[in-house]
PyMOL Python script that loads the backbone (N, CA, C, O; Angstrom):
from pymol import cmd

cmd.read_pdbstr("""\
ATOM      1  N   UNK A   1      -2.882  -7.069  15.981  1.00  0.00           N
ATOM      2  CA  UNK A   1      -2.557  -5.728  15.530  1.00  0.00           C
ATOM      3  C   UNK A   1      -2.505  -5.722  14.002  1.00  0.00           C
ATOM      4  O   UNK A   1      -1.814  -6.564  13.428  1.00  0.00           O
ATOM      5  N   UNK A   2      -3.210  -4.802  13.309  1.00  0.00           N
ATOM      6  CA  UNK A   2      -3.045  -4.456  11.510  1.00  0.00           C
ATOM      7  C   UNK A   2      -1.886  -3.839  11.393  1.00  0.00           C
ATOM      8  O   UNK A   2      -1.217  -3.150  12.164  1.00  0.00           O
ATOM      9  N   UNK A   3      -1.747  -4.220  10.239  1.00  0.00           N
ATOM     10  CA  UNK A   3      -0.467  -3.836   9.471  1.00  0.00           C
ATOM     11  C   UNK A   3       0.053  -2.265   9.514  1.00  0.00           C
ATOM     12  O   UNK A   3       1.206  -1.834   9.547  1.00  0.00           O
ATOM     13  N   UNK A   4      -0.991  -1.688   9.505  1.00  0.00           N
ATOM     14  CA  UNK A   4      -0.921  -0.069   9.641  1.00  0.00           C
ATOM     15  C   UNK A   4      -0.328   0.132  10.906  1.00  0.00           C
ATOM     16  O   UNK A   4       0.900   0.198  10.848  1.00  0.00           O
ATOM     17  N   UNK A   5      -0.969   0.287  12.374  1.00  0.00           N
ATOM     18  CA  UNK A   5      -1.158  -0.229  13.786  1.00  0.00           C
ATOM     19  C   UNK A   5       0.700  -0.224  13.773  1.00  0.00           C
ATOM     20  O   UNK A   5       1.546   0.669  13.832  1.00  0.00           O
ATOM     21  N   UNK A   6       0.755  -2.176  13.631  1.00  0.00           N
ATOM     22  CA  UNK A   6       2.198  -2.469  13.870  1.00  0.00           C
ATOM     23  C   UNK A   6       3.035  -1.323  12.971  1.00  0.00           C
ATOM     24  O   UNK A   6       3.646  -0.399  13.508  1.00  0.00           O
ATOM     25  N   UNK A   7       2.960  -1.549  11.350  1.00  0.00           N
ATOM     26  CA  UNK A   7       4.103  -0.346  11.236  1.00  0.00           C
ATOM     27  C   UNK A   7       4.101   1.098  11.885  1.00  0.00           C
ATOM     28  O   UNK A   7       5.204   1.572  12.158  1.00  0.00           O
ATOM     29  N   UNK A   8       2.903   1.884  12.173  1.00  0.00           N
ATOM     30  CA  UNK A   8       3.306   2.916  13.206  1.00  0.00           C
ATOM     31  C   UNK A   8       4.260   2.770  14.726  1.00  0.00           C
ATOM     32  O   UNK A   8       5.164   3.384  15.294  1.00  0.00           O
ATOM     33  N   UNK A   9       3.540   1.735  14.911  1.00  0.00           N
ATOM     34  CA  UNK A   9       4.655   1.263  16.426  1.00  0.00           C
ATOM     35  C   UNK A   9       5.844   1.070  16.242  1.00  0.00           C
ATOM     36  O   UNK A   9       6.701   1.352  17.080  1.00  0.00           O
ATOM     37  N   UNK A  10       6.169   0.372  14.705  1.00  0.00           N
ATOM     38  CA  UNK A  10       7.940   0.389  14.775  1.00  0.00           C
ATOM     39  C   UNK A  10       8.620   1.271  14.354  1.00  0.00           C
ATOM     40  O   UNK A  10       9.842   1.231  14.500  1.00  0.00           O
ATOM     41  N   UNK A  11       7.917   2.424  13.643  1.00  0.00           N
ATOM     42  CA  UNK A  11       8.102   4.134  13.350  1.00  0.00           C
ATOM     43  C   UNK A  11       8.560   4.287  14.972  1.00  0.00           C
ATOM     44  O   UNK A  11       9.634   3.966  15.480  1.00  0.00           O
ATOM     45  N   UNK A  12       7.908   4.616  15.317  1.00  0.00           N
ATOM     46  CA  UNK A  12       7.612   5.044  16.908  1.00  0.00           C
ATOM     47  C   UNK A  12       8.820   4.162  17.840  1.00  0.00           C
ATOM     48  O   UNK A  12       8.932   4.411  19.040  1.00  0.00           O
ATOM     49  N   UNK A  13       9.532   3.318  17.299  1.00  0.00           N
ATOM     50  CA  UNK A  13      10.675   2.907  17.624  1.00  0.00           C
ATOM     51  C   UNK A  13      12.116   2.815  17.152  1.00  0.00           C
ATOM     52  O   UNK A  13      13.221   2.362  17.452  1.00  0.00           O
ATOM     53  N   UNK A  14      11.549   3.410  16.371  1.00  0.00           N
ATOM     54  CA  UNK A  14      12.663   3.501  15.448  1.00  0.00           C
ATOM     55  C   UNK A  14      13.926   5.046  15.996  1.00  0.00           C
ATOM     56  O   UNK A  14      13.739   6.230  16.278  1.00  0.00           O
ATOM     57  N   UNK A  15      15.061   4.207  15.918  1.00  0.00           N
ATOM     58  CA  UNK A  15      16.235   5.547  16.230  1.00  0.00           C
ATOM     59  C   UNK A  15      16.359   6.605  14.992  1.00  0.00           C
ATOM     60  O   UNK A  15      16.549   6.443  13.786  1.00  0.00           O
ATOM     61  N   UNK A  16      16.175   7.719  15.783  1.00  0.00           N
ATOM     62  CA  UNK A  16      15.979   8.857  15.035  1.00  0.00           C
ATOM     63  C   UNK A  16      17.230   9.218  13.969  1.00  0.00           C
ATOM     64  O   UNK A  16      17.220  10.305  13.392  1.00  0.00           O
ATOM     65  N   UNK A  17      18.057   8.472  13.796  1.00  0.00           N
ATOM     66  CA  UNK A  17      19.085   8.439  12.814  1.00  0.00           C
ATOM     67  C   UNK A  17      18.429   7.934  11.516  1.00  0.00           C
ATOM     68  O   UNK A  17      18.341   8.640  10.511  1.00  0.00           O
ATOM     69  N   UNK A  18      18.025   6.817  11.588  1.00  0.00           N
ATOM     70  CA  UNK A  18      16.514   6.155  10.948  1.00  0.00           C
ATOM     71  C   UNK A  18      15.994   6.612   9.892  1.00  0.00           C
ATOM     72  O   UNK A  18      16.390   6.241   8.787  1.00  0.00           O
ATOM     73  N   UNK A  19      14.962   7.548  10.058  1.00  0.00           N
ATOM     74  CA  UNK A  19      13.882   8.274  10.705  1.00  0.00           C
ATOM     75  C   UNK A  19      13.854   8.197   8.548  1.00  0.00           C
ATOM     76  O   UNK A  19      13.128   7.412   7.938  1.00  0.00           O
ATOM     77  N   UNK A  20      14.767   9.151   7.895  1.00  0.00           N
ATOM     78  CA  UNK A  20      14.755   9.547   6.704  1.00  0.00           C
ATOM     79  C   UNK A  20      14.999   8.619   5.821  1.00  0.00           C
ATOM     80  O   UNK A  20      14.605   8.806   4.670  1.00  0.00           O
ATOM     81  N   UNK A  21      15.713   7.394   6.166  1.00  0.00           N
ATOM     82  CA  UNK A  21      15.998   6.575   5.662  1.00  0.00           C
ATOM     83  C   UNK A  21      14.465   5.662   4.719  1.00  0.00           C
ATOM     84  O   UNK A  21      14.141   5.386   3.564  1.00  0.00           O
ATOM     85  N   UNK A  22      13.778   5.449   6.534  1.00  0.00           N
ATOM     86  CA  UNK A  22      12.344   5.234   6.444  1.00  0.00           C
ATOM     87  C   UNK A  22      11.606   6.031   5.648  1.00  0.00           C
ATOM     88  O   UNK A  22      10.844   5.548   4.810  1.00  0.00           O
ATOM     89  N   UNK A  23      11.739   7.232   5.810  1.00  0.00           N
ATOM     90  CA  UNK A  23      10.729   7.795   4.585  1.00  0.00           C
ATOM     91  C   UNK A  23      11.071   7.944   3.224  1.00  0.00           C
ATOM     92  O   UNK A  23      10.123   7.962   2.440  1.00  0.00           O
ATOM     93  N   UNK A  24      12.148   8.049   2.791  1.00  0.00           N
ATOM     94  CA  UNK A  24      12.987   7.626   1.539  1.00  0.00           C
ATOM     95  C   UNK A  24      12.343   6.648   0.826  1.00  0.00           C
ATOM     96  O   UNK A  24      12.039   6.758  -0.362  1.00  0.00           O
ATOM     97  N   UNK A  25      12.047   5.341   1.777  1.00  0.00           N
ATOM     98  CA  UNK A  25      11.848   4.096   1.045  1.00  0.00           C
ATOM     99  C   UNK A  25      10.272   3.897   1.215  1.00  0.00           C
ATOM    100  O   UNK A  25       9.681   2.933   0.728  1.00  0.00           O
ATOM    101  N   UNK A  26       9.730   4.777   1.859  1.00  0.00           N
ATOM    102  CA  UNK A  26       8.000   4.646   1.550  1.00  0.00           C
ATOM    103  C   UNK A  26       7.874   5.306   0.697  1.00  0.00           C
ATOM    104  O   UNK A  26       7.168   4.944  -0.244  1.00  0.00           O
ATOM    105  N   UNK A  27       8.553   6.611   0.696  1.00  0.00           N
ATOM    106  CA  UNK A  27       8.099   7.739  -1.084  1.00  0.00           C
ATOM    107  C   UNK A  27       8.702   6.775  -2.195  1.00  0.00           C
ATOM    108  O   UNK A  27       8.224   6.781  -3.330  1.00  0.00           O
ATOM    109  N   UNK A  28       9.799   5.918  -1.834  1.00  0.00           N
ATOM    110  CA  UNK A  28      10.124   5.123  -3.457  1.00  0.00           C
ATOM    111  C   UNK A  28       9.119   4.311  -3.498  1.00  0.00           C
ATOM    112  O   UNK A  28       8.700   4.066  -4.629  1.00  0.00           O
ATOM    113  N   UNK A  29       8.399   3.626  -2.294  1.00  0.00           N
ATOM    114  CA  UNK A  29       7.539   2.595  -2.790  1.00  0.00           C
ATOM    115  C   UNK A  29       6.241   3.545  -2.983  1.00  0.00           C
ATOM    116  O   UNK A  29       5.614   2.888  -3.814  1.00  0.00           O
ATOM    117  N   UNK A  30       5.702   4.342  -2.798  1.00  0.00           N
ATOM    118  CA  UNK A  30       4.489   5.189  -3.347  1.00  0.00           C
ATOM    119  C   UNK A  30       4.852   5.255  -4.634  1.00  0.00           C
ATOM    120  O   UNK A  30       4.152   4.625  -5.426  1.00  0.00           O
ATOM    121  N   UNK A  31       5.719   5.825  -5.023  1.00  0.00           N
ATOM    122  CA  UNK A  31       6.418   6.554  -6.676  1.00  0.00           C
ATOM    123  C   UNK A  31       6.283   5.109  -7.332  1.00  0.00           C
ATOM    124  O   UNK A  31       5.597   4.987  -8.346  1.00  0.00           O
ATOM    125  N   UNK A  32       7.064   3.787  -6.648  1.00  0.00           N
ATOM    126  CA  UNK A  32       6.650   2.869  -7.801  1.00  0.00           C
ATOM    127  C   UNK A  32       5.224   2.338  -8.383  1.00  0.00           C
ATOM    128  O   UNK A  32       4.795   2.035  -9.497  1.00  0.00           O
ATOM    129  N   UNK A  33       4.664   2.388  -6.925  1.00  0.00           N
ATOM    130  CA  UNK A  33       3.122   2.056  -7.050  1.00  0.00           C
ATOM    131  C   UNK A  33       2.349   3.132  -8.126  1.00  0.00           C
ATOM    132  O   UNK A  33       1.654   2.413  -8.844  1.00  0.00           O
ATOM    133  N   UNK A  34       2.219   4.235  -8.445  1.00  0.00           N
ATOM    134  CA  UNK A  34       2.254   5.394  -8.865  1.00  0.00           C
ATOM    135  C   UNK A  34       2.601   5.288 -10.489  1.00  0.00           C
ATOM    136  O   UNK A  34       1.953   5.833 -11.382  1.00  0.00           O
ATOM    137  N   UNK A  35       3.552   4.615 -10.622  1.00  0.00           N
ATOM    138  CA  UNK A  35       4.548   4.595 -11.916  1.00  0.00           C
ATOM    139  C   UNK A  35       3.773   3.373 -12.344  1.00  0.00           C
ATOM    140  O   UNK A  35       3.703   3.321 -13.572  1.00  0.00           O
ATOM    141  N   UNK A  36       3.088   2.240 -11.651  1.00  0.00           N
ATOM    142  CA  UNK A  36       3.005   0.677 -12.379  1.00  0.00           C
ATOM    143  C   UNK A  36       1.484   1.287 -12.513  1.00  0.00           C
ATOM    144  O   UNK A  36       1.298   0.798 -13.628  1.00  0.00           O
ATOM    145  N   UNK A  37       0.464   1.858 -12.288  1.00  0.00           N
ATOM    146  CA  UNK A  37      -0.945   2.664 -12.391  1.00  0.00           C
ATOM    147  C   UNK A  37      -0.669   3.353 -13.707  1.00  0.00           C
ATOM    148  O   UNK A  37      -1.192   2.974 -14.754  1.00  0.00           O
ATOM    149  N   UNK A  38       0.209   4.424 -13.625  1.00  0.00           N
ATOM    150  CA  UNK A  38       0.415   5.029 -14.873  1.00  0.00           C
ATOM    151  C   UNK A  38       0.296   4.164 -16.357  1.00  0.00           C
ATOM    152  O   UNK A  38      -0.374   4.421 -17.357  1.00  0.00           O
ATOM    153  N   UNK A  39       1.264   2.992 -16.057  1.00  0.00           N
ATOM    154  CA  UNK A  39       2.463   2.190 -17.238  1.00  0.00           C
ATOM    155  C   UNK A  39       0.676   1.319 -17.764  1.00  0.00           C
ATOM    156  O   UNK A  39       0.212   1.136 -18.890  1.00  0.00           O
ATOM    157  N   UNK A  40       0.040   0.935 -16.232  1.00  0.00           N
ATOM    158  CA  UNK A  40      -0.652  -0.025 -16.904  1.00  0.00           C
ATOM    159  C   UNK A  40      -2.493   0.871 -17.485  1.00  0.00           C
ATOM    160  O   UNK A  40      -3.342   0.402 -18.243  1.00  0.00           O
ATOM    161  N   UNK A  41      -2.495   1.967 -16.879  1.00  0.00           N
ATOM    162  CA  UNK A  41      -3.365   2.892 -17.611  1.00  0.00           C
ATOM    163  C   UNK A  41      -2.706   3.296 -19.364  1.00  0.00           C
ATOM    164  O   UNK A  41      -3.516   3.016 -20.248  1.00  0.00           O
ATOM    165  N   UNK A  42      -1.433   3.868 -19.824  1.00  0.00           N
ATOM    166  CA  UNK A  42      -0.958   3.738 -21.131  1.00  0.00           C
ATOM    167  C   UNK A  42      -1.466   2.571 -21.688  1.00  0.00           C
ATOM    168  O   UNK A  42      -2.487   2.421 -22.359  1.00  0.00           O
ATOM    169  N   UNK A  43      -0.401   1.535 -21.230  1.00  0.00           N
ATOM    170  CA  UNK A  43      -1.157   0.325 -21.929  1.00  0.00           C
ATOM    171  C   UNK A  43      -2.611  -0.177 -22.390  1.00  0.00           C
ATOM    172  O   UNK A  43      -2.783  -0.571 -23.543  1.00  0.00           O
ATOM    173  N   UNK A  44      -3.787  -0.146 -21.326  1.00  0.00           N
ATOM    174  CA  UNK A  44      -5.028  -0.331 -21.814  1.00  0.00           C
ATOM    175  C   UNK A  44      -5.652   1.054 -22.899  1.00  0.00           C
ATOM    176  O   UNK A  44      -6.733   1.214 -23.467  1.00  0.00           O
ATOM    177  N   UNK A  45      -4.712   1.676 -22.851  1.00  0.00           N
ATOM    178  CA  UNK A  45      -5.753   3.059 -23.607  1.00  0.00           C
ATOM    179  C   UNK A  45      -4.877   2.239 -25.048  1.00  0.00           C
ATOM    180  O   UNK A  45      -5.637   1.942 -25.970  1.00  0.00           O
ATOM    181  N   UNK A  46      -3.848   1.997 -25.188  1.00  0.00           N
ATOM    182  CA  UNK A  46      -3.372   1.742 -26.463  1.00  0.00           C
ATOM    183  C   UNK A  46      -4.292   0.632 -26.958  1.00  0.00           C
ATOM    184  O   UNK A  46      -4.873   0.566 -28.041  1.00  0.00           O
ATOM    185  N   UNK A  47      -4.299   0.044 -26.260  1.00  0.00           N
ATOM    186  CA  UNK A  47      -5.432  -1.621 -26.181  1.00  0.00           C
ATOM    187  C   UNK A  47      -6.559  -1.202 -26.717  1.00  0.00           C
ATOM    188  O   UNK A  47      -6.599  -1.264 -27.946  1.00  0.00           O
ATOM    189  N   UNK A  48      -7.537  -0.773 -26.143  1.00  0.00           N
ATOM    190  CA  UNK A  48      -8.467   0.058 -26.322  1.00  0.00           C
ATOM    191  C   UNK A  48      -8.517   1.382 -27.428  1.00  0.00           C
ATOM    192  O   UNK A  48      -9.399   2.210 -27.658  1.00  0.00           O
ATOM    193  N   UNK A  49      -7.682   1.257 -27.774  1.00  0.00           N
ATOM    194  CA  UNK A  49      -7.528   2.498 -28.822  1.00  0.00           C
ATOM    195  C   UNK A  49      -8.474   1.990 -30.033  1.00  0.00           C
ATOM    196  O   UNK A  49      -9.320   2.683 -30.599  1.00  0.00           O
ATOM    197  N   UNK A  50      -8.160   0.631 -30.319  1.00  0.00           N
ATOM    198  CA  UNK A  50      -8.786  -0.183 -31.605  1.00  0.00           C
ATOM    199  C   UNK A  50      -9.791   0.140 -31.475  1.00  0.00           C
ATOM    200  O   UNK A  50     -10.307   0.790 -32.384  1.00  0.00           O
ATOM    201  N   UNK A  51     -10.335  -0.079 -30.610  1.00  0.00           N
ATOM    202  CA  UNK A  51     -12.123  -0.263 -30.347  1.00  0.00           C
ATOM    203  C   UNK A  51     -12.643   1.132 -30.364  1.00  0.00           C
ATOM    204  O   UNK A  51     -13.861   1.299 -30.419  1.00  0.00           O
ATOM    205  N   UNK A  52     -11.811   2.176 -30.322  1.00  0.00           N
ATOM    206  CA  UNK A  52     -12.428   3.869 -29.951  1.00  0.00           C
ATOM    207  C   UNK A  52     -12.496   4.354 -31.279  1.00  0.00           C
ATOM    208  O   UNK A  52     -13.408   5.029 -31.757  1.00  0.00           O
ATOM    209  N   UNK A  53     -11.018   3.791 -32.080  1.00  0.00           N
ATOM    210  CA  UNK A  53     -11.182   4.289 -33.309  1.00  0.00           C
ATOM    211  C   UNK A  53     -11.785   3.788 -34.273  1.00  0.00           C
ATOM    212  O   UNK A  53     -11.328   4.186 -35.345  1.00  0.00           O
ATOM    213  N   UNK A  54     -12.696   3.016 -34.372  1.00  0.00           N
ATOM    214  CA  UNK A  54     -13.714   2.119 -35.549  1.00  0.00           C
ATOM    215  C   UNK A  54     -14.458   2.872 -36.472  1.00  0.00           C
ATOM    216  O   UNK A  54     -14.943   3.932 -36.076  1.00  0.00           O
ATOM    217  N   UNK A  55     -14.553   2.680 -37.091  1.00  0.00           N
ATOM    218  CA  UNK A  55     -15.607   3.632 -37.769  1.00  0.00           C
ATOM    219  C   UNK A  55     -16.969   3.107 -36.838  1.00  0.00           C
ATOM    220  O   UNK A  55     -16.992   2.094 -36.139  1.00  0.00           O
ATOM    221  N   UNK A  56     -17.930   3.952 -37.006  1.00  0.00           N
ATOM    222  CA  UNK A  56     -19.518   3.958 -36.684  1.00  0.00           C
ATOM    223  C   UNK A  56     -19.717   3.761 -34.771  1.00  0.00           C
ATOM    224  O   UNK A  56     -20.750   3.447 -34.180  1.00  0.00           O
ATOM    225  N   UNK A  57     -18.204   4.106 -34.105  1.00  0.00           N
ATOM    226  CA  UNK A  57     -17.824   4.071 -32.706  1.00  0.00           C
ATOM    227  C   UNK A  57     -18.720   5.171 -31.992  1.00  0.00           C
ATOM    228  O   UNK A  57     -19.601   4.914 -31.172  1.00  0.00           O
ATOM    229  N   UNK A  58     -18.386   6.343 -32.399  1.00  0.00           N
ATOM    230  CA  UNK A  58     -19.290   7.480 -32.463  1.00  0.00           C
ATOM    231  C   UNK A  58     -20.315   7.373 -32.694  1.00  0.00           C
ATOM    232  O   UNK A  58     -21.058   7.663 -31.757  1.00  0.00           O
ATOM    233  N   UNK A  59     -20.736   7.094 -33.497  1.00  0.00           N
ATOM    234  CA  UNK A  59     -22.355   7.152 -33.686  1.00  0.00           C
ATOM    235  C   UNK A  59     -23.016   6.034 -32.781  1.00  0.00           C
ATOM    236  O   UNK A  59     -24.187   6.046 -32.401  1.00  0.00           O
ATOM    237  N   UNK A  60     -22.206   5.206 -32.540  1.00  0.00           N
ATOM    238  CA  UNK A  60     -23.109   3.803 -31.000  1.00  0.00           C
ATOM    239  C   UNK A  60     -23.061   5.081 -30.235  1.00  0.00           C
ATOM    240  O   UNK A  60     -24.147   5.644 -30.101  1.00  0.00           O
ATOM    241  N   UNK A  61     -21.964   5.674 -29.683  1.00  0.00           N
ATOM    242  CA  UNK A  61     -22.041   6.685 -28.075  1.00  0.00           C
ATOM    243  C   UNK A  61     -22.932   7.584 -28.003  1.00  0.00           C
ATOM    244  O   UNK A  61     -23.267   8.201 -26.992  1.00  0.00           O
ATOM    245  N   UNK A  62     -23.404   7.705 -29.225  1.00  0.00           N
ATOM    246  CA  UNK A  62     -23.813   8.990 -29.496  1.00  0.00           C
ATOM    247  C   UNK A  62     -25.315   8.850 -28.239  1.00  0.00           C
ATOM    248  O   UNK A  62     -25.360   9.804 -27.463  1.00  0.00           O
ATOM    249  N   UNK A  63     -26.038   8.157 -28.115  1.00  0.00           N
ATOM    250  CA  UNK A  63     -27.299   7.697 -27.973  1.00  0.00           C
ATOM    251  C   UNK A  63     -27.621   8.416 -25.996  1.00  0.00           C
ATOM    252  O   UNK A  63     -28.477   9.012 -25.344  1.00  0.00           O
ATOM    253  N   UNK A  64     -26.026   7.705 -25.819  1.00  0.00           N
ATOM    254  CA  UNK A  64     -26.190   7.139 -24.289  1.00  0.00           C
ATOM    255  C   UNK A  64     -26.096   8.367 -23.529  1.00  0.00           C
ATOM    256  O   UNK A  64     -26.179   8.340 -22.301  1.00  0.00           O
TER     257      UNK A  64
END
""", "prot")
cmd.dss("prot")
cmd.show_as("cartoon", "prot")
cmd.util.cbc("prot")
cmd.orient("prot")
């Protein structure tokens, strides 16, 4: 059984007292996943900033 598969089945067993608890902690783990994409997209644009702002940067792109 995949990972998907099994965690639906233990949804599907889970006591309905549960239920919010469980989704609480999948939206925090989406939001972190979400947040470390963001943090590490900032970072490479700052990285990359050097190389955008050069002089004669523009005029290479210009072509393509």
């Amino acid at each position: 059984m995949q990972s998907k598969e099994l965690l639906l089945h233990e949804i599907d067993e889970i006591p309905d007292f549960l239920i919010e608890e469980v989704l609480d902690f999948v939206q925090l783990l989406k939001s972190k996943h979400l947040q470390n994409k963001l943090e590490i997209s900032v970072m490479s644009e700052s990285a990359l900033a050097e190389d955008w702002l050069r002089l004669g940067e523009d005029e290479a792109w210009r072509e393509l």
